[in-house]
N, C-alpha and C positions, 0 to 999 in steps of 0.2 A: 260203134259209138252212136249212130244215128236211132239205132232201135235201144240204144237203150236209152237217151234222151226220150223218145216220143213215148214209151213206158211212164217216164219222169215224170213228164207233165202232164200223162192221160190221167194218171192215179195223184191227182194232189187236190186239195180244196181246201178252203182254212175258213174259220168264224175269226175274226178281232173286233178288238173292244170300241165302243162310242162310249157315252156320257150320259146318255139319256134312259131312263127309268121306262117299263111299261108292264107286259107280261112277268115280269121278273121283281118280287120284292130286294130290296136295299136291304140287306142284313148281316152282321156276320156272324160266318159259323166257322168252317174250319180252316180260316184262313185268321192266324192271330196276329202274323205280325201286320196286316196293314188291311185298311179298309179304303175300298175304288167304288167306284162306278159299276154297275153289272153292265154285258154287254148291251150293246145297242144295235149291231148291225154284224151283218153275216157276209165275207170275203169267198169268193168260191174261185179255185184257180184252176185252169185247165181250157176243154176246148168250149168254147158258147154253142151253141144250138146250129150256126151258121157255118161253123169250124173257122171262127178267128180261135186265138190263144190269147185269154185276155184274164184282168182279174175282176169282175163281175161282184157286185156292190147291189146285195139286199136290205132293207131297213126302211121306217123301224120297225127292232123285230114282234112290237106288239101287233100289229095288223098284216104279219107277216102269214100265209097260209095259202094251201093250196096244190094242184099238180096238175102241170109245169108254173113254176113262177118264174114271170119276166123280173129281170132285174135293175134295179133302180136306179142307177146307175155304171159304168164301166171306168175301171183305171187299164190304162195302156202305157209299155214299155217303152222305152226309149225302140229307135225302128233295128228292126231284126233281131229284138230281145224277147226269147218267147219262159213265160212263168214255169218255175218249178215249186218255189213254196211261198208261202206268206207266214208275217209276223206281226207284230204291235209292241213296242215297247207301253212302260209307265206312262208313258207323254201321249200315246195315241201315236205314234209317230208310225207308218208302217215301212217293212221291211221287206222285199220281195227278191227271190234268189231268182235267177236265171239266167240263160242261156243264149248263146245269141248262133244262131243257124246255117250259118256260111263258113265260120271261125272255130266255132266251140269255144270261145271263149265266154267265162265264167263269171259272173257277177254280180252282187247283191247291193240293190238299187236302197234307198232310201228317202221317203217319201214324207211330206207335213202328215198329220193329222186330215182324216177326210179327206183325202186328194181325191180328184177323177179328173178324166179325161185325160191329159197326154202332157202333166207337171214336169218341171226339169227336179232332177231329183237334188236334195241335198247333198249327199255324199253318194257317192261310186265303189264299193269293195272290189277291185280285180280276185280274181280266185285261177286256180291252174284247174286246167282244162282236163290234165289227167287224175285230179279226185273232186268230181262233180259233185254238189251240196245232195244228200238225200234230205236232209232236213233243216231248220232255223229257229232259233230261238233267241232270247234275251232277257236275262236277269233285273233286277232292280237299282243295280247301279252302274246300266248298259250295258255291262259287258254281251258281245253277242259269238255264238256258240252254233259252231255250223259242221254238224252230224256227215259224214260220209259213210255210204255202203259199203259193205264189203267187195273187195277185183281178187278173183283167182285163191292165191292162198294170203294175201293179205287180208288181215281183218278189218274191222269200218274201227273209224279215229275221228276225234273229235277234235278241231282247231278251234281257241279262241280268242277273238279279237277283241282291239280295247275298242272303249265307247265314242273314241272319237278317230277309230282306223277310216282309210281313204286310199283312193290308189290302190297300188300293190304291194297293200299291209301288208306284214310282218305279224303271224300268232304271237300273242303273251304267252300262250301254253296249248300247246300237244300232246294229250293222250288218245293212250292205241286203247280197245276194248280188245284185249286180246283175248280172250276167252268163248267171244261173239264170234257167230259162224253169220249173223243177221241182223237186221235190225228191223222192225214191224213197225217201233215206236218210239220217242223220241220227246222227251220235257227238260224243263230246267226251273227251278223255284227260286225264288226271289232271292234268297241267299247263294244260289249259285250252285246245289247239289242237281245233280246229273242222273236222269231217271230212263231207263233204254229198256224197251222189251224187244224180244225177239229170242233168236235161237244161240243159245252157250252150248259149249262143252262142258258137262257137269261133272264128268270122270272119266280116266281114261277109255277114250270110243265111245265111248254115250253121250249125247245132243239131246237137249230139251229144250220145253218152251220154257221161259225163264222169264222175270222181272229183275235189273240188275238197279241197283242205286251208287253212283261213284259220286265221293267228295268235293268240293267245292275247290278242293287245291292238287285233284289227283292229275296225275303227269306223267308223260313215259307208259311203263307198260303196266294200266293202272288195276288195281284187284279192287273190284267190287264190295262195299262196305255192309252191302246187303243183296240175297240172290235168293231171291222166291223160285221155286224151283214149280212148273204149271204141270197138272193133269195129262195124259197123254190121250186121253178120250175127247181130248174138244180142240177146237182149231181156236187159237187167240189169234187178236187182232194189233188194236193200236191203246195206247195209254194214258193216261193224266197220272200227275201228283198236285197237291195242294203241299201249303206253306208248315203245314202239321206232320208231314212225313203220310200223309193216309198215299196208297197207291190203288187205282184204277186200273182194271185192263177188262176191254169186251172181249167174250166167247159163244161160240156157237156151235153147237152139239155135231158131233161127224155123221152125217144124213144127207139124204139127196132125196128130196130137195130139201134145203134148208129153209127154213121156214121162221125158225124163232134167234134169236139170241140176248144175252144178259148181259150187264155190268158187274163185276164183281168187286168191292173194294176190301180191300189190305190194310190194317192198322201199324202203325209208324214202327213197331218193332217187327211186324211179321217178317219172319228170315227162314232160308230153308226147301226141305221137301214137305215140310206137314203143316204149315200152315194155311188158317183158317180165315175166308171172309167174312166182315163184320157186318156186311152187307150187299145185298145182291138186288138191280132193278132190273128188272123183264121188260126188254122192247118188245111194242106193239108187235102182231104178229102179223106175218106177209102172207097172206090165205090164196092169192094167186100171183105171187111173183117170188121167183128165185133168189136168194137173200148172197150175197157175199158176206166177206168179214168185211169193218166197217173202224172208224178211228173215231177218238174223242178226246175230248179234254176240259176242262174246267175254265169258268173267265174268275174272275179276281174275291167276288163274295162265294164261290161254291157252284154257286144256277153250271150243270152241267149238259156238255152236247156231245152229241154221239150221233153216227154217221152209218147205215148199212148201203151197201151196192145191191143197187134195183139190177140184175143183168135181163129182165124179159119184161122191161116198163109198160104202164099201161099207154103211155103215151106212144105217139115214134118221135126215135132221138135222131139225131147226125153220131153215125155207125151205135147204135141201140144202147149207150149205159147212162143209167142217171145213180144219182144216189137220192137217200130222204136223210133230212136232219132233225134230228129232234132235240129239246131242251126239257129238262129237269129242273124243278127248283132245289136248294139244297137239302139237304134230309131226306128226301125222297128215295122210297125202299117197297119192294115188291111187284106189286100191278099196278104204281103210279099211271096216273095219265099225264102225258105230256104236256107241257103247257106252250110248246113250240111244237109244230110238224107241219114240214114242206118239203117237195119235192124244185130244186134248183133249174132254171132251164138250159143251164151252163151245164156243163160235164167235169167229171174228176169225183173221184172215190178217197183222197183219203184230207182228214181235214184240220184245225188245228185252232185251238181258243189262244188269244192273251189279253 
Protein backbone atom coordinates (compact mmCIF):
# COMPACT_ATOMS: atom_id res chain seq x y z
CA UNK A 1 0.00 0.00 0.00
CA UNK A 2 2.85 2.35 0.92
CA UNK A 3 4.43 2.11 -2.61
CA UNK A 4 1.55 2.33 -4.24
CA UNK A 5 0.43 5.66 -2.46
CA UNK A 6 4.10 7.27 -3.08
CA UNK A 7 3.62 6.19 -6.97
CA UNK A 8 0.12 8.20 -6.24
CA UNK A 9 1.40 11.36 -5.58
CA UNK A 10 4.80 11.19 -7.36
CA UNK A 11 2.80 11.10 -10.82
CA UNK A 12 -0.05 13.81 -10.08
CA UNK A 13 0.01 17.65 -10.91
CA UNK A 14 -3.15 19.56 -11.95
CA UNK A 15 -3.58 23.31 -13.68
CA UNK A 16 -7.14 24.97 -12.06
CA UNK A 17 -8.89 27.71 -13.03
CA UNK A 18 -8.51 31.79 -11.54
CA UNK A 19 -10.55 34.67 -13.16
CA UNK A 20 -8.09 36.54 -14.58
CA UNK A 21 -7.23 37.14 -18.38
CA UNK A 22 -3.52 37.38 -19.74
CA UNK A 23 -1.61 35.16 -22.24
CA UNK A 24 -5.03 33.51 -23.01
CA UNK A 25 -7.75 35.35 -25.32
CA UNK A 26 -11.62 35.27 -23.58
CA UNK A 27 -13.35 33.58 -26.33
CA UNK A 28 -15.56 30.93 -27.06
CA UNK A 29 -15.16 28.04 -29.09
CA UNK A 30 -15.82 24.72 -28.37
CA UNK A 31 -17.27 25.00 -25.34
CA UNK A 32 -21.32 25.86 -26.20
CA UNK A 33 -23.02 25.45 -23.30
CA UNK A 34 -21.30 28.14 -21.12
CA UNK A 35 -18.75 30.77 -21.08
CA UNK A 36 -15.95 31.10 -17.91
CA UNK A 37 -13.01 32.72 -17.34
CA UNK A 38 -9.75 31.08 -18.97
CA UNK A 39 -7.42 29.92 -16.56
CA UNK A 40 -5.34 31.93 -14.55
CA UNK A 41 -2.96 29.94 -12.44
CA UNK A 42 -1.34 26.52 -12.53
CA UNK A 43 -1.90 23.93 -9.32
CA UNK A 44 1.10 21.38 -9.40
CA UNK A 45 0.71 18.47 -6.85
CA UNK A 46 3.30 16.13 -5.87
CA UNK A 47 6.85 16.44 -4.14
CA UNK A 48 8.41 20.47 -4.11
CA UNK A 49 12.10 20.61 -4.96
CA UNK A 50 12.70 20.19 -0.97
CA UNK A 51 10.54 16.93 -0.90
CA UNK A 52 7.61 18.38 1.21
CA UNK A 53 4.23 16.90 -0.44
CA UNK A 54 2.48 19.99 -1.07
CA UNK A 55 0.06 21.72 -3.66
CA UNK A 56 2.24 24.32 -5.25
CA UNK A 57 0.39 27.55 -6.69
CA UNK A 58 1.96 29.34 -10.08
CA UNK A 59 0.34 32.43 -11.53
CA UNK A 60 -0.41 34.63 -13.32
CA UNK A 61 -0.04 32.54 -15.97
CA UNK A 62 0.86 35.55 -18.23
CA UNK A 63 4.35 36.07 -16.93
CA UNK A 64 4.62 32.76 -16.09
CA UNK A 65 8.03 31.18 -17.96
CA UNK A 66 11.01 29.68 -17.46
CA UNK A 67 13.23 26.29 -16.08
CA UNK A 68 12.75 25.67 -12.76
CA UNK A 69 10.02 27.96 -11.74
CA UNK A 70 9.62 28.82 -8.08
CA UNK A 71 6.26 28.77 -7.10
CA UNK A 72 4.08 31.59 -6.15
CA UNK A 73 2.59 30.46 -3.62
CA UNK A 74 1.85 26.92 -1.60
CA UNK A 75 -1.52 25.28 -0.20
CA UNK A 76 -0.82 22.71 2.58
CA UNK A 77 -3.07 19.71 3.87
CA UNK A 78 -4.51 19.44 6.84
CA UNK A 79 -1.04 17.66 9.07
CA UNK A 80 -0.30 14.10 7.87
CA UNK A 81 -2.44 14.61 4.57
CA UNK A 82 -0.14 14.26 1.86
CA UNK A 83 -1.85 15.21 -2.03
CA UNK A 84 -2.85 12.80 -4.63
CA UNK A 85 -4.90 14.94 -7.11
CA UNK A 86 -6.43 18.32 -7.45
CA UNK A 87 -9.70 19.90 -8.87
CA UNK A 88 -11.65 23.23 -9.31
CA UNK A 89 -15.20 23.36 -9.47
CA UNK A 90 -17.42 26.37 -11.37
CA UNK A 91 -16.99 28.46 -8.27
CA UNK A 92 -13.04 28.30 -8.14
CA UNK A 93 -13.55 26.32 -5.28
CA UNK A 94 -10.60 23.59 -5.07
CA UNK A 95 -10.73 20.21 -4.48
CA UNK A 96 -7.73 17.99 -3.37
CA UNK A 97 -7.79 14.07 -2.72
CA UNK A 98 -5.56 12.71 -0.43
CA UNK A 99 -3.93 10.55 1.86
CA UNK A 100 -2.98 10.72 5.14
CA UNK A 101 0.34 8.65 6.01
CA UNK A 102 0.18 6.74 9.30
CA UNK A 103 -3.65 5.69 8.74
CA UNK A 104 -4.23 5.44 5.05
CA UNK A 105 -6.98 6.95 5.52
CA UNK A 106 -8.69 8.71 2.46
CA UNK A 107 -9.82 11.94 1.86
CA UNK A 108 -10.90 14.70 -0.31
CA UNK A 109 -10.37 18.16 1.35
CA UNK A 110 -12.30 21.10 0.10
CA UNK A 111 -10.98 24.31 -0.27
CA UNK A 112 -12.35 28.46 -0.89
CA UNK A 113 -11.29 29.74 -3.99
CA UNK A 114 -7.46 30.87 -3.98
CA UNK A 115 -6.68 29.27 -0.73
CA UNK A 116 -2.88 28.89 0.34
CA UNK A 117 -1.10 28.25 3.09
CA UNK A 118 -2.71 25.97 5.66
CA UNK A 119 -7.03 27.04 5.32
CA UNK A 120 -9.28 24.89 7.41
CA UNK A 121 -11.10 23.33 4.56
CA UNK A 122 -14.93 23.48 3.94
CA UNK A 123 -16.08 20.18 3.77
CA UNK A 124 -13.98 16.87 4.63
CA UNK A 125 -15.09 13.73 1.99
CA UNK A 126 -13.91 10.44 4.25
CA UNK A 127 -13.17 7.72 1.36
CA UNK A 128 -12.14 3.85 2.21
CA UNK A 129 -8.81 3.23 2.27
CA UNK A 130 -9.17 0.19 0.27
CA UNK A 131 -10.12 2.01 -3.25
CA UNK A 132 -7.87 4.91 -3.16
CA UNK A 133 -8.92 8.13 -5.61
CA UNK A 134 -6.68 7.69 -8.98
CA UNK A 135 -8.46 10.76 -10.04
CA UNK A 136 -11.12 13.85 -9.21
CA UNK A 137 -13.32 15.62 -11.00
CA UNK A 138 -16.54 17.74 -10.90
CA UNK A 139 -19.42 18.62 -13.02
CA UNK A 140 -21.42 21.84 -13.42
CA UNK A 141 -23.88 21.23 -10.94
CA UNK A 142 -21.21 19.86 -8.26
CA UNK A 143 -21.64 16.63 -8.48
CA UNK A 144 -18.04 15.24 -7.86
CA UNK A 145 -16.75 12.04 -9.42
CA UNK A 146 -13.88 10.22 -7.93
CA UNK A 147 -12.01 7.67 -10.50
CA UNK A 148 -10.37 4.51 -8.86
CA UNK A 149 -7.67 2.25 -10.41
CA UNK A 150 -7.96 -0.78 -11.17
CA UNK A 151 -6.65 -3.89 -7.72
CA UNK A 152 -5.91 -7.44 -9.07
CA UNK A 153 -8.98 -8.65 -11.18
CA UNK A 154 -11.19 -6.01 -10.12
CA UNK A 155 -11.68 -3.27 -12.67
CA UNK A 156 -11.32 0.95 -11.70
CA UNK A 157 -15.11 2.16 -10.71
CA UNK A 158 -16.21 5.42 -10.55
CA UNK A 159 -18.16 6.82 -7.16
CA UNK A 160 -20.27 9.79 -7.16
CA UNK A 161 -20.80 12.03 -4.72
CA UNK A 162 -23.44 14.75 -4.26
CA UNK A 163 -22.49 18.50 -4.23
CA UNK A 164 -22.93 19.02 -0.77
CA UNK A 165 -21.32 15.12 0.59
CA UNK A 166 -19.32 15.60 3.97
CA UNK A 167 -18.08 13.03 6.26
CA UNK A 168 -18.49 9.50 5.36
CA UNK A 169 -20.63 10.17 2.38
CA UNK A 170 -22.64 7.73 0.93
CA UNK A 171 -22.13 7.63 -3.51
CA UNK A 172 -25.50 8.91 -5.43
CA UNK A 173 -24.00 6.35 -7.91
CA UNK A 174 -21.46 3.53 -8.63
CA UNK A 175 -20.32 2.40 -11.66
CA UNK A 176 -17.73 -0.39 -12.58
CA UNK A 177 -15.77 0.35 -15.95
CA UNK A 178 -15.76 -3.17 -16.56
CA UNK A 179 -14.34 -3.44 -19.78
CA UNK A 180 -11.10 -1.33 -18.26
CA UNK A 181 -7.96 -3.26 -17.59
CA UNK A 182 -6.62 0.79 -16.80
CA UNK A 183 -7.05 3.96 -16.48
CA UNK A 184 -4.28 6.78 -18.11
CA UNK A 185 -7.08 9.33 -18.00
CA UNK A 186 -9.89 10.67 -16.53
CA UNK A 187 -12.51 13.90 -17.45
CA UNK A 188 -16.03 14.76 -16.67
CA UNK A 189 -17.98 17.75 -18.74
CA UNK A 190 -20.18 19.93 -17.40
CA UNK A 191 -23.26 17.88 -18.04
CA UNK A 192 -21.92 15.02 -16.40
CA UNK A 193 -20.65 12.57 -19.27
CA UNK A 194 -17.62 10.44 -18.25
CA UNK A 195 -14.63 10.39 -20.50
CA UNK A 196 -11.67 7.57 -19.40
CA UNK A 197 -8.87 6.57 -21.49
CA UNK A 198 -6.67 3.83 -20.82
CA UNK A 199 -6.58 0.23 -21.65
CA UNK A 200 -10.11 -1.94 -22.44
CA UNK A 201 -10.71 -5.32 -23.49
CA UNK A 202 -11.85 -4.84 -27.10
CA UNK A 203 -12.58 -8.72 -27.75
CA UNK A 204 -12.27 -11.68 -26.47
CA UNK A 205 -8.16 -11.66 -25.31
CA UNK A 206 -7.35 -8.64 -26.99
CA UNK A 207 -6.53 -5.27 -24.92
CA UNK A 208 -6.14 -1.75 -26.49
CA UNK A 209 -5.56 1.61 -26.03
CA UNK A 210 -8.96 2.90 -26.17
CA UNK A 211 -10.98 6.32 -25.35
CA UNK A 212 -14.16 5.19 -23.59
CA UNK A 213 -17.12 7.85 -23.03
CA UNK A 214 -19.92 6.61 -20.49
CA UNK A 215 -23.28 8.59 -19.77
CA UNK A 216 -24.15 10.85 -17.34
CA UNK A 217 -26.56 8.28 -15.61
CA UNK A 218 -24.41 5.16 -16.28
CA UNK A 219 -24.46 2.70 -13.24
CA UNK A 220 -23.73 -0.76 -12.22
CA UNK A 221 -21.75 -2.45 -14.86
CA UNK A 222 -21.87 0.35 -17.23
CA UNK A 223 -21.11 -0.26 -21.33
CA UNK A 224 -19.50 2.65 -22.93
CA UNK A 225 -21.63 4.85 -25.25
CA UNK A 226 -18.66 5.40 -27.16
CA UNK A 227 -14.98 3.47 -27.60
CA UNK A 228 -12.31 4.88 -29.79
CA UNK A 229 -10.33 2.01 -30.21
CA UNK A 230 -6.07 3.63 -30.33
CA UNK A 231 -3.28 2.66 -32.72
CA UNK A 232 -1.13 0.09 -31.43
CA UNK A 233 2.15 1.82 -32.85
CA UNK A 234 2.09 4.79 -30.19
CA UNK A 235 2.11 4.92 -26.44
CA UNK A 236 -1.13 7.21 -25.30
CA UNK A 237 -1.15 9.27 -22.53
CA UNK A 238 -3.81 11.17 -20.63
CA UNK A 239 -7.04 12.98 -21.91
CA UNK A 240 -9.48 15.95 -22.13
CA UNK A 241 -13.07 16.43 -23.46
CA UNK A 242 -14.75 19.71 -23.98
CA UNK A 243 -18.68 20.45 -23.58
CA UNK A 244 -19.08 19.49 -27.53
CA UNK A 245 -18.18 15.83 -27.22
CA UNK A 246 -14.60 16.68 -29.12
CA UNK A 247 -11.99 14.13 -27.26
CA UNK A 248 -8.26 14.81 -26.65
CA UNK A 249 -5.71 12.31 -25.97
CA UNK A 250 -1.56 12.79 -26.27
CA UNK A 251 0.70 10.24 -28.10
CA UNK A 252 4.01 9.48 -28.58
CA UNK A 253 5.58 7.47 -31.10
CA UNK A 254 7.32 3.91 -29.56
CA UNK A 255 11.16 5.21 -29.80
CA UNK A 256 13.99 5.46 -27.51
CA UNK A 257 14.51 8.07 -26.79
CA UNK A 258 11.45 9.77 -27.28
CA UNK A 259 11.75 12.83 -28.26
CA UNK A 260 8.46 14.24 -29.79
CA UNK A 261 4.97 13.75 -29.09
CA UNK A 262 1.19 15.21 -30.44
CA UNK A 263 -2.34 15.99 -29.37
CA UNK A 264 -4.79 14.24 -31.34
CA UNK A 265 -8.40 15.40 -31.29
CA UNK A 266 -11.68 13.29 -31.95
CA UNK A 267 -14.89 14.71 -33.15
CA UNK A 268 -18.12 14.20 -30.99
CA UNK A 269 -19.25 11.29 -33.08
CA UNK A 270 -15.91 9.45 -33.54
CA UNK A 271 -16.52 5.68 -32.37
CA UNK A 272 -14.65 2.68 -33.13
CA UNK A 273 -11.49 1.20 -34.60
CA UNK A 274 -11.21 3.50 -37.71
CA UNK A 275 -11.61 6.67 -36.57
CA UNK A 276 -10.08 9.74 -37.59
CA UNK A 277 -8.48 13.00 -36.09
CA UNK A 278 -9.82 16.26 -36.83
CA UNK A 279 -6.84 17.53 -35.65
CA UNK A 280 -3.36 16.92 -34.41
CA UNK A 281 -0.75 19.74 -32.34
CA UNK A 282 3.01 18.76 -32.34
CA UNK A 283 4.67 19.42 -28.89
CA UNK A 284 7.77 21.29 -29.04
CA UNK A 285 10.31 18.86 -29.39
CA UNK A 286 12.93 17.63 -26.45
CA UNK A 287 16.38 17.83 -28.60
CA UNK A 288 18.32 16.74 -25.24
CA UNK A 289 15.92 15.43 -22.79
CA UNK A 290 14.06 11.98 -22.57
CA UNK A 291 10.21 12.71 -23.02
CA UNK A 292 7.73 10.41 -21.09
CA UNK A 293 3.95 10.33 -21.76
CA UNK A 294 2.39 13.38 -20.38
CA UNK A 295 -1.54 14.27 -19.38
CA UNK A 296 -3.76 17.22 -20.30
CA UNK A 297 -6.76 18.89 -20.46
CA UNK A 298 -8.67 21.87 -21.38
CA UNK A 299 -9.82 24.99 -18.89
CA UNK A 300 -13.46 26.25 -19.61
CA UNK A 301 -12.98 28.50 -23.20
CA UNK A 302 -10.77 25.69 -24.93
CA UNK A 303 -6.84 27.51 -24.12
CA UNK A 304 -5.48 23.71 -23.74
CA UNK A 305 -2.57 22.20 -21.46
CA UNK A 306 -0.56 19.40 -21.86
CA UNK A 307 2.17 17.97 -19.66
CA UNK A 308 5.43 15.67 -20.92
CA UNK A 309 7.85 14.08 -18.23
CA UNK A 310 11.40 15.57 -18.40
CA UNK A 311 13.07 12.06 -16.92
CA UNK A 312 16.99 13.46 -17.67
CA UNK A 313 16.11 17.48 -16.61
CA UNK A 314 18.45 20.13 -17.37
CA UNK A 315 18.21 21.26 -14.04
CA UNK A 316 19.08 18.77 -10.80
CA UNK A 317 15.70 17.91 -9.21
CA UNK A 318 15.03 16.21 -5.56
CA UNK A 319 15.33 12.31 -6.94
CA UNK A 320 15.68 13.85 -10.87
CA UNK A 321 11.88 14.26 -12.47
CA UNK A 322 10.34 17.43 -13.62
CA UNK A 323 7.61 17.83 -16.04
CA UNK A 324 7.09 21.06 -18.71
CA UNK A 325 3.61 22.51 -19.20
CA UNK A 326 2.58 24.00 -22.06
CA UNK A 327 -0.66 25.94 -23.07
CA UNK A 328 -2.51 26.25 -26.39
CA UNK A 329 -4.95 28.76 -27.36
CA UNK A 330 -8.07 27.24 -28.83
CA UNK A 331 -7.85 26.27 -32.56
CA UNK A 332 -4.57 25.68 -32.52
CA UNK A 333 -3.35 22.84 -34.90
CA UNK A 334 0.10 21.74 -36.14
CA UNK A 335 3.49 23.36 -35.26
CA UNK A 336 1.61 25.85 -32.97
CA UNK A 337 3.89 27.70 -30.65
CA UNK A 338 2.87 27.66 -27.31
CA UNK A 339 1.76 30.62 -25.73
CA UNK A 340 2.64 28.96 -22.10
CA UNK A 341 5.92 26.94 -21.47
CA UNK A 342 7.50 26.12 -18.11
CA UNK A 343 9.25 23.90 -16.32
CA UNK A 344 7.53 23.52 -12.42
CA UNK A 345 10.15 23.36 -9.56
CA UNK A 346 7.52 21.11 -7.65
CA UNK A 347 7.55 17.52 -8.92
CA UNK A 348 4.62 15.27 -10.42
CA UNK A 349 3.95 14.16 -14.02
CA UNK A 350 0.58 13.91 -14.61
CA UNK A 351 -1.87 17.08 -14.50
CA UNK A 352 -5.28 18.19 -14.81
CA UNK A 353 -7.41 21.73 -16.04
CA UNK A 354 -11.06 22.79 -14.62
Amino acid sequence: MKSLIFRSVLRRSAVALGITTGAFSLVCCSNPRSVYPPASAVYVVGLSYYGNQEIDEYYPIASISGNPVIPTAILTLPAGYNPISVTADVDGQIYAAAVQTSTFQMAIFVFPANASGSPTPIRTILLSAANPPWDIAVDASGLLYVATQSEGSVSPFVNVYASTASGAATPVRTFQLTTARSISGFAVDDAGDVYVSGTFTTSPSVSSGALAVYSPTASGGATPTRLIILPRNVVYAGMAADNAGDIYTQIFPIATPITTAMVEEFGPTANGSNATPINTINLPTQSSTTVSTGFLHLDRVGNLFTSIELETPTQPTYLGIHIAIYGFTPNATGNATPVLSFVPLSLGQIFAVN
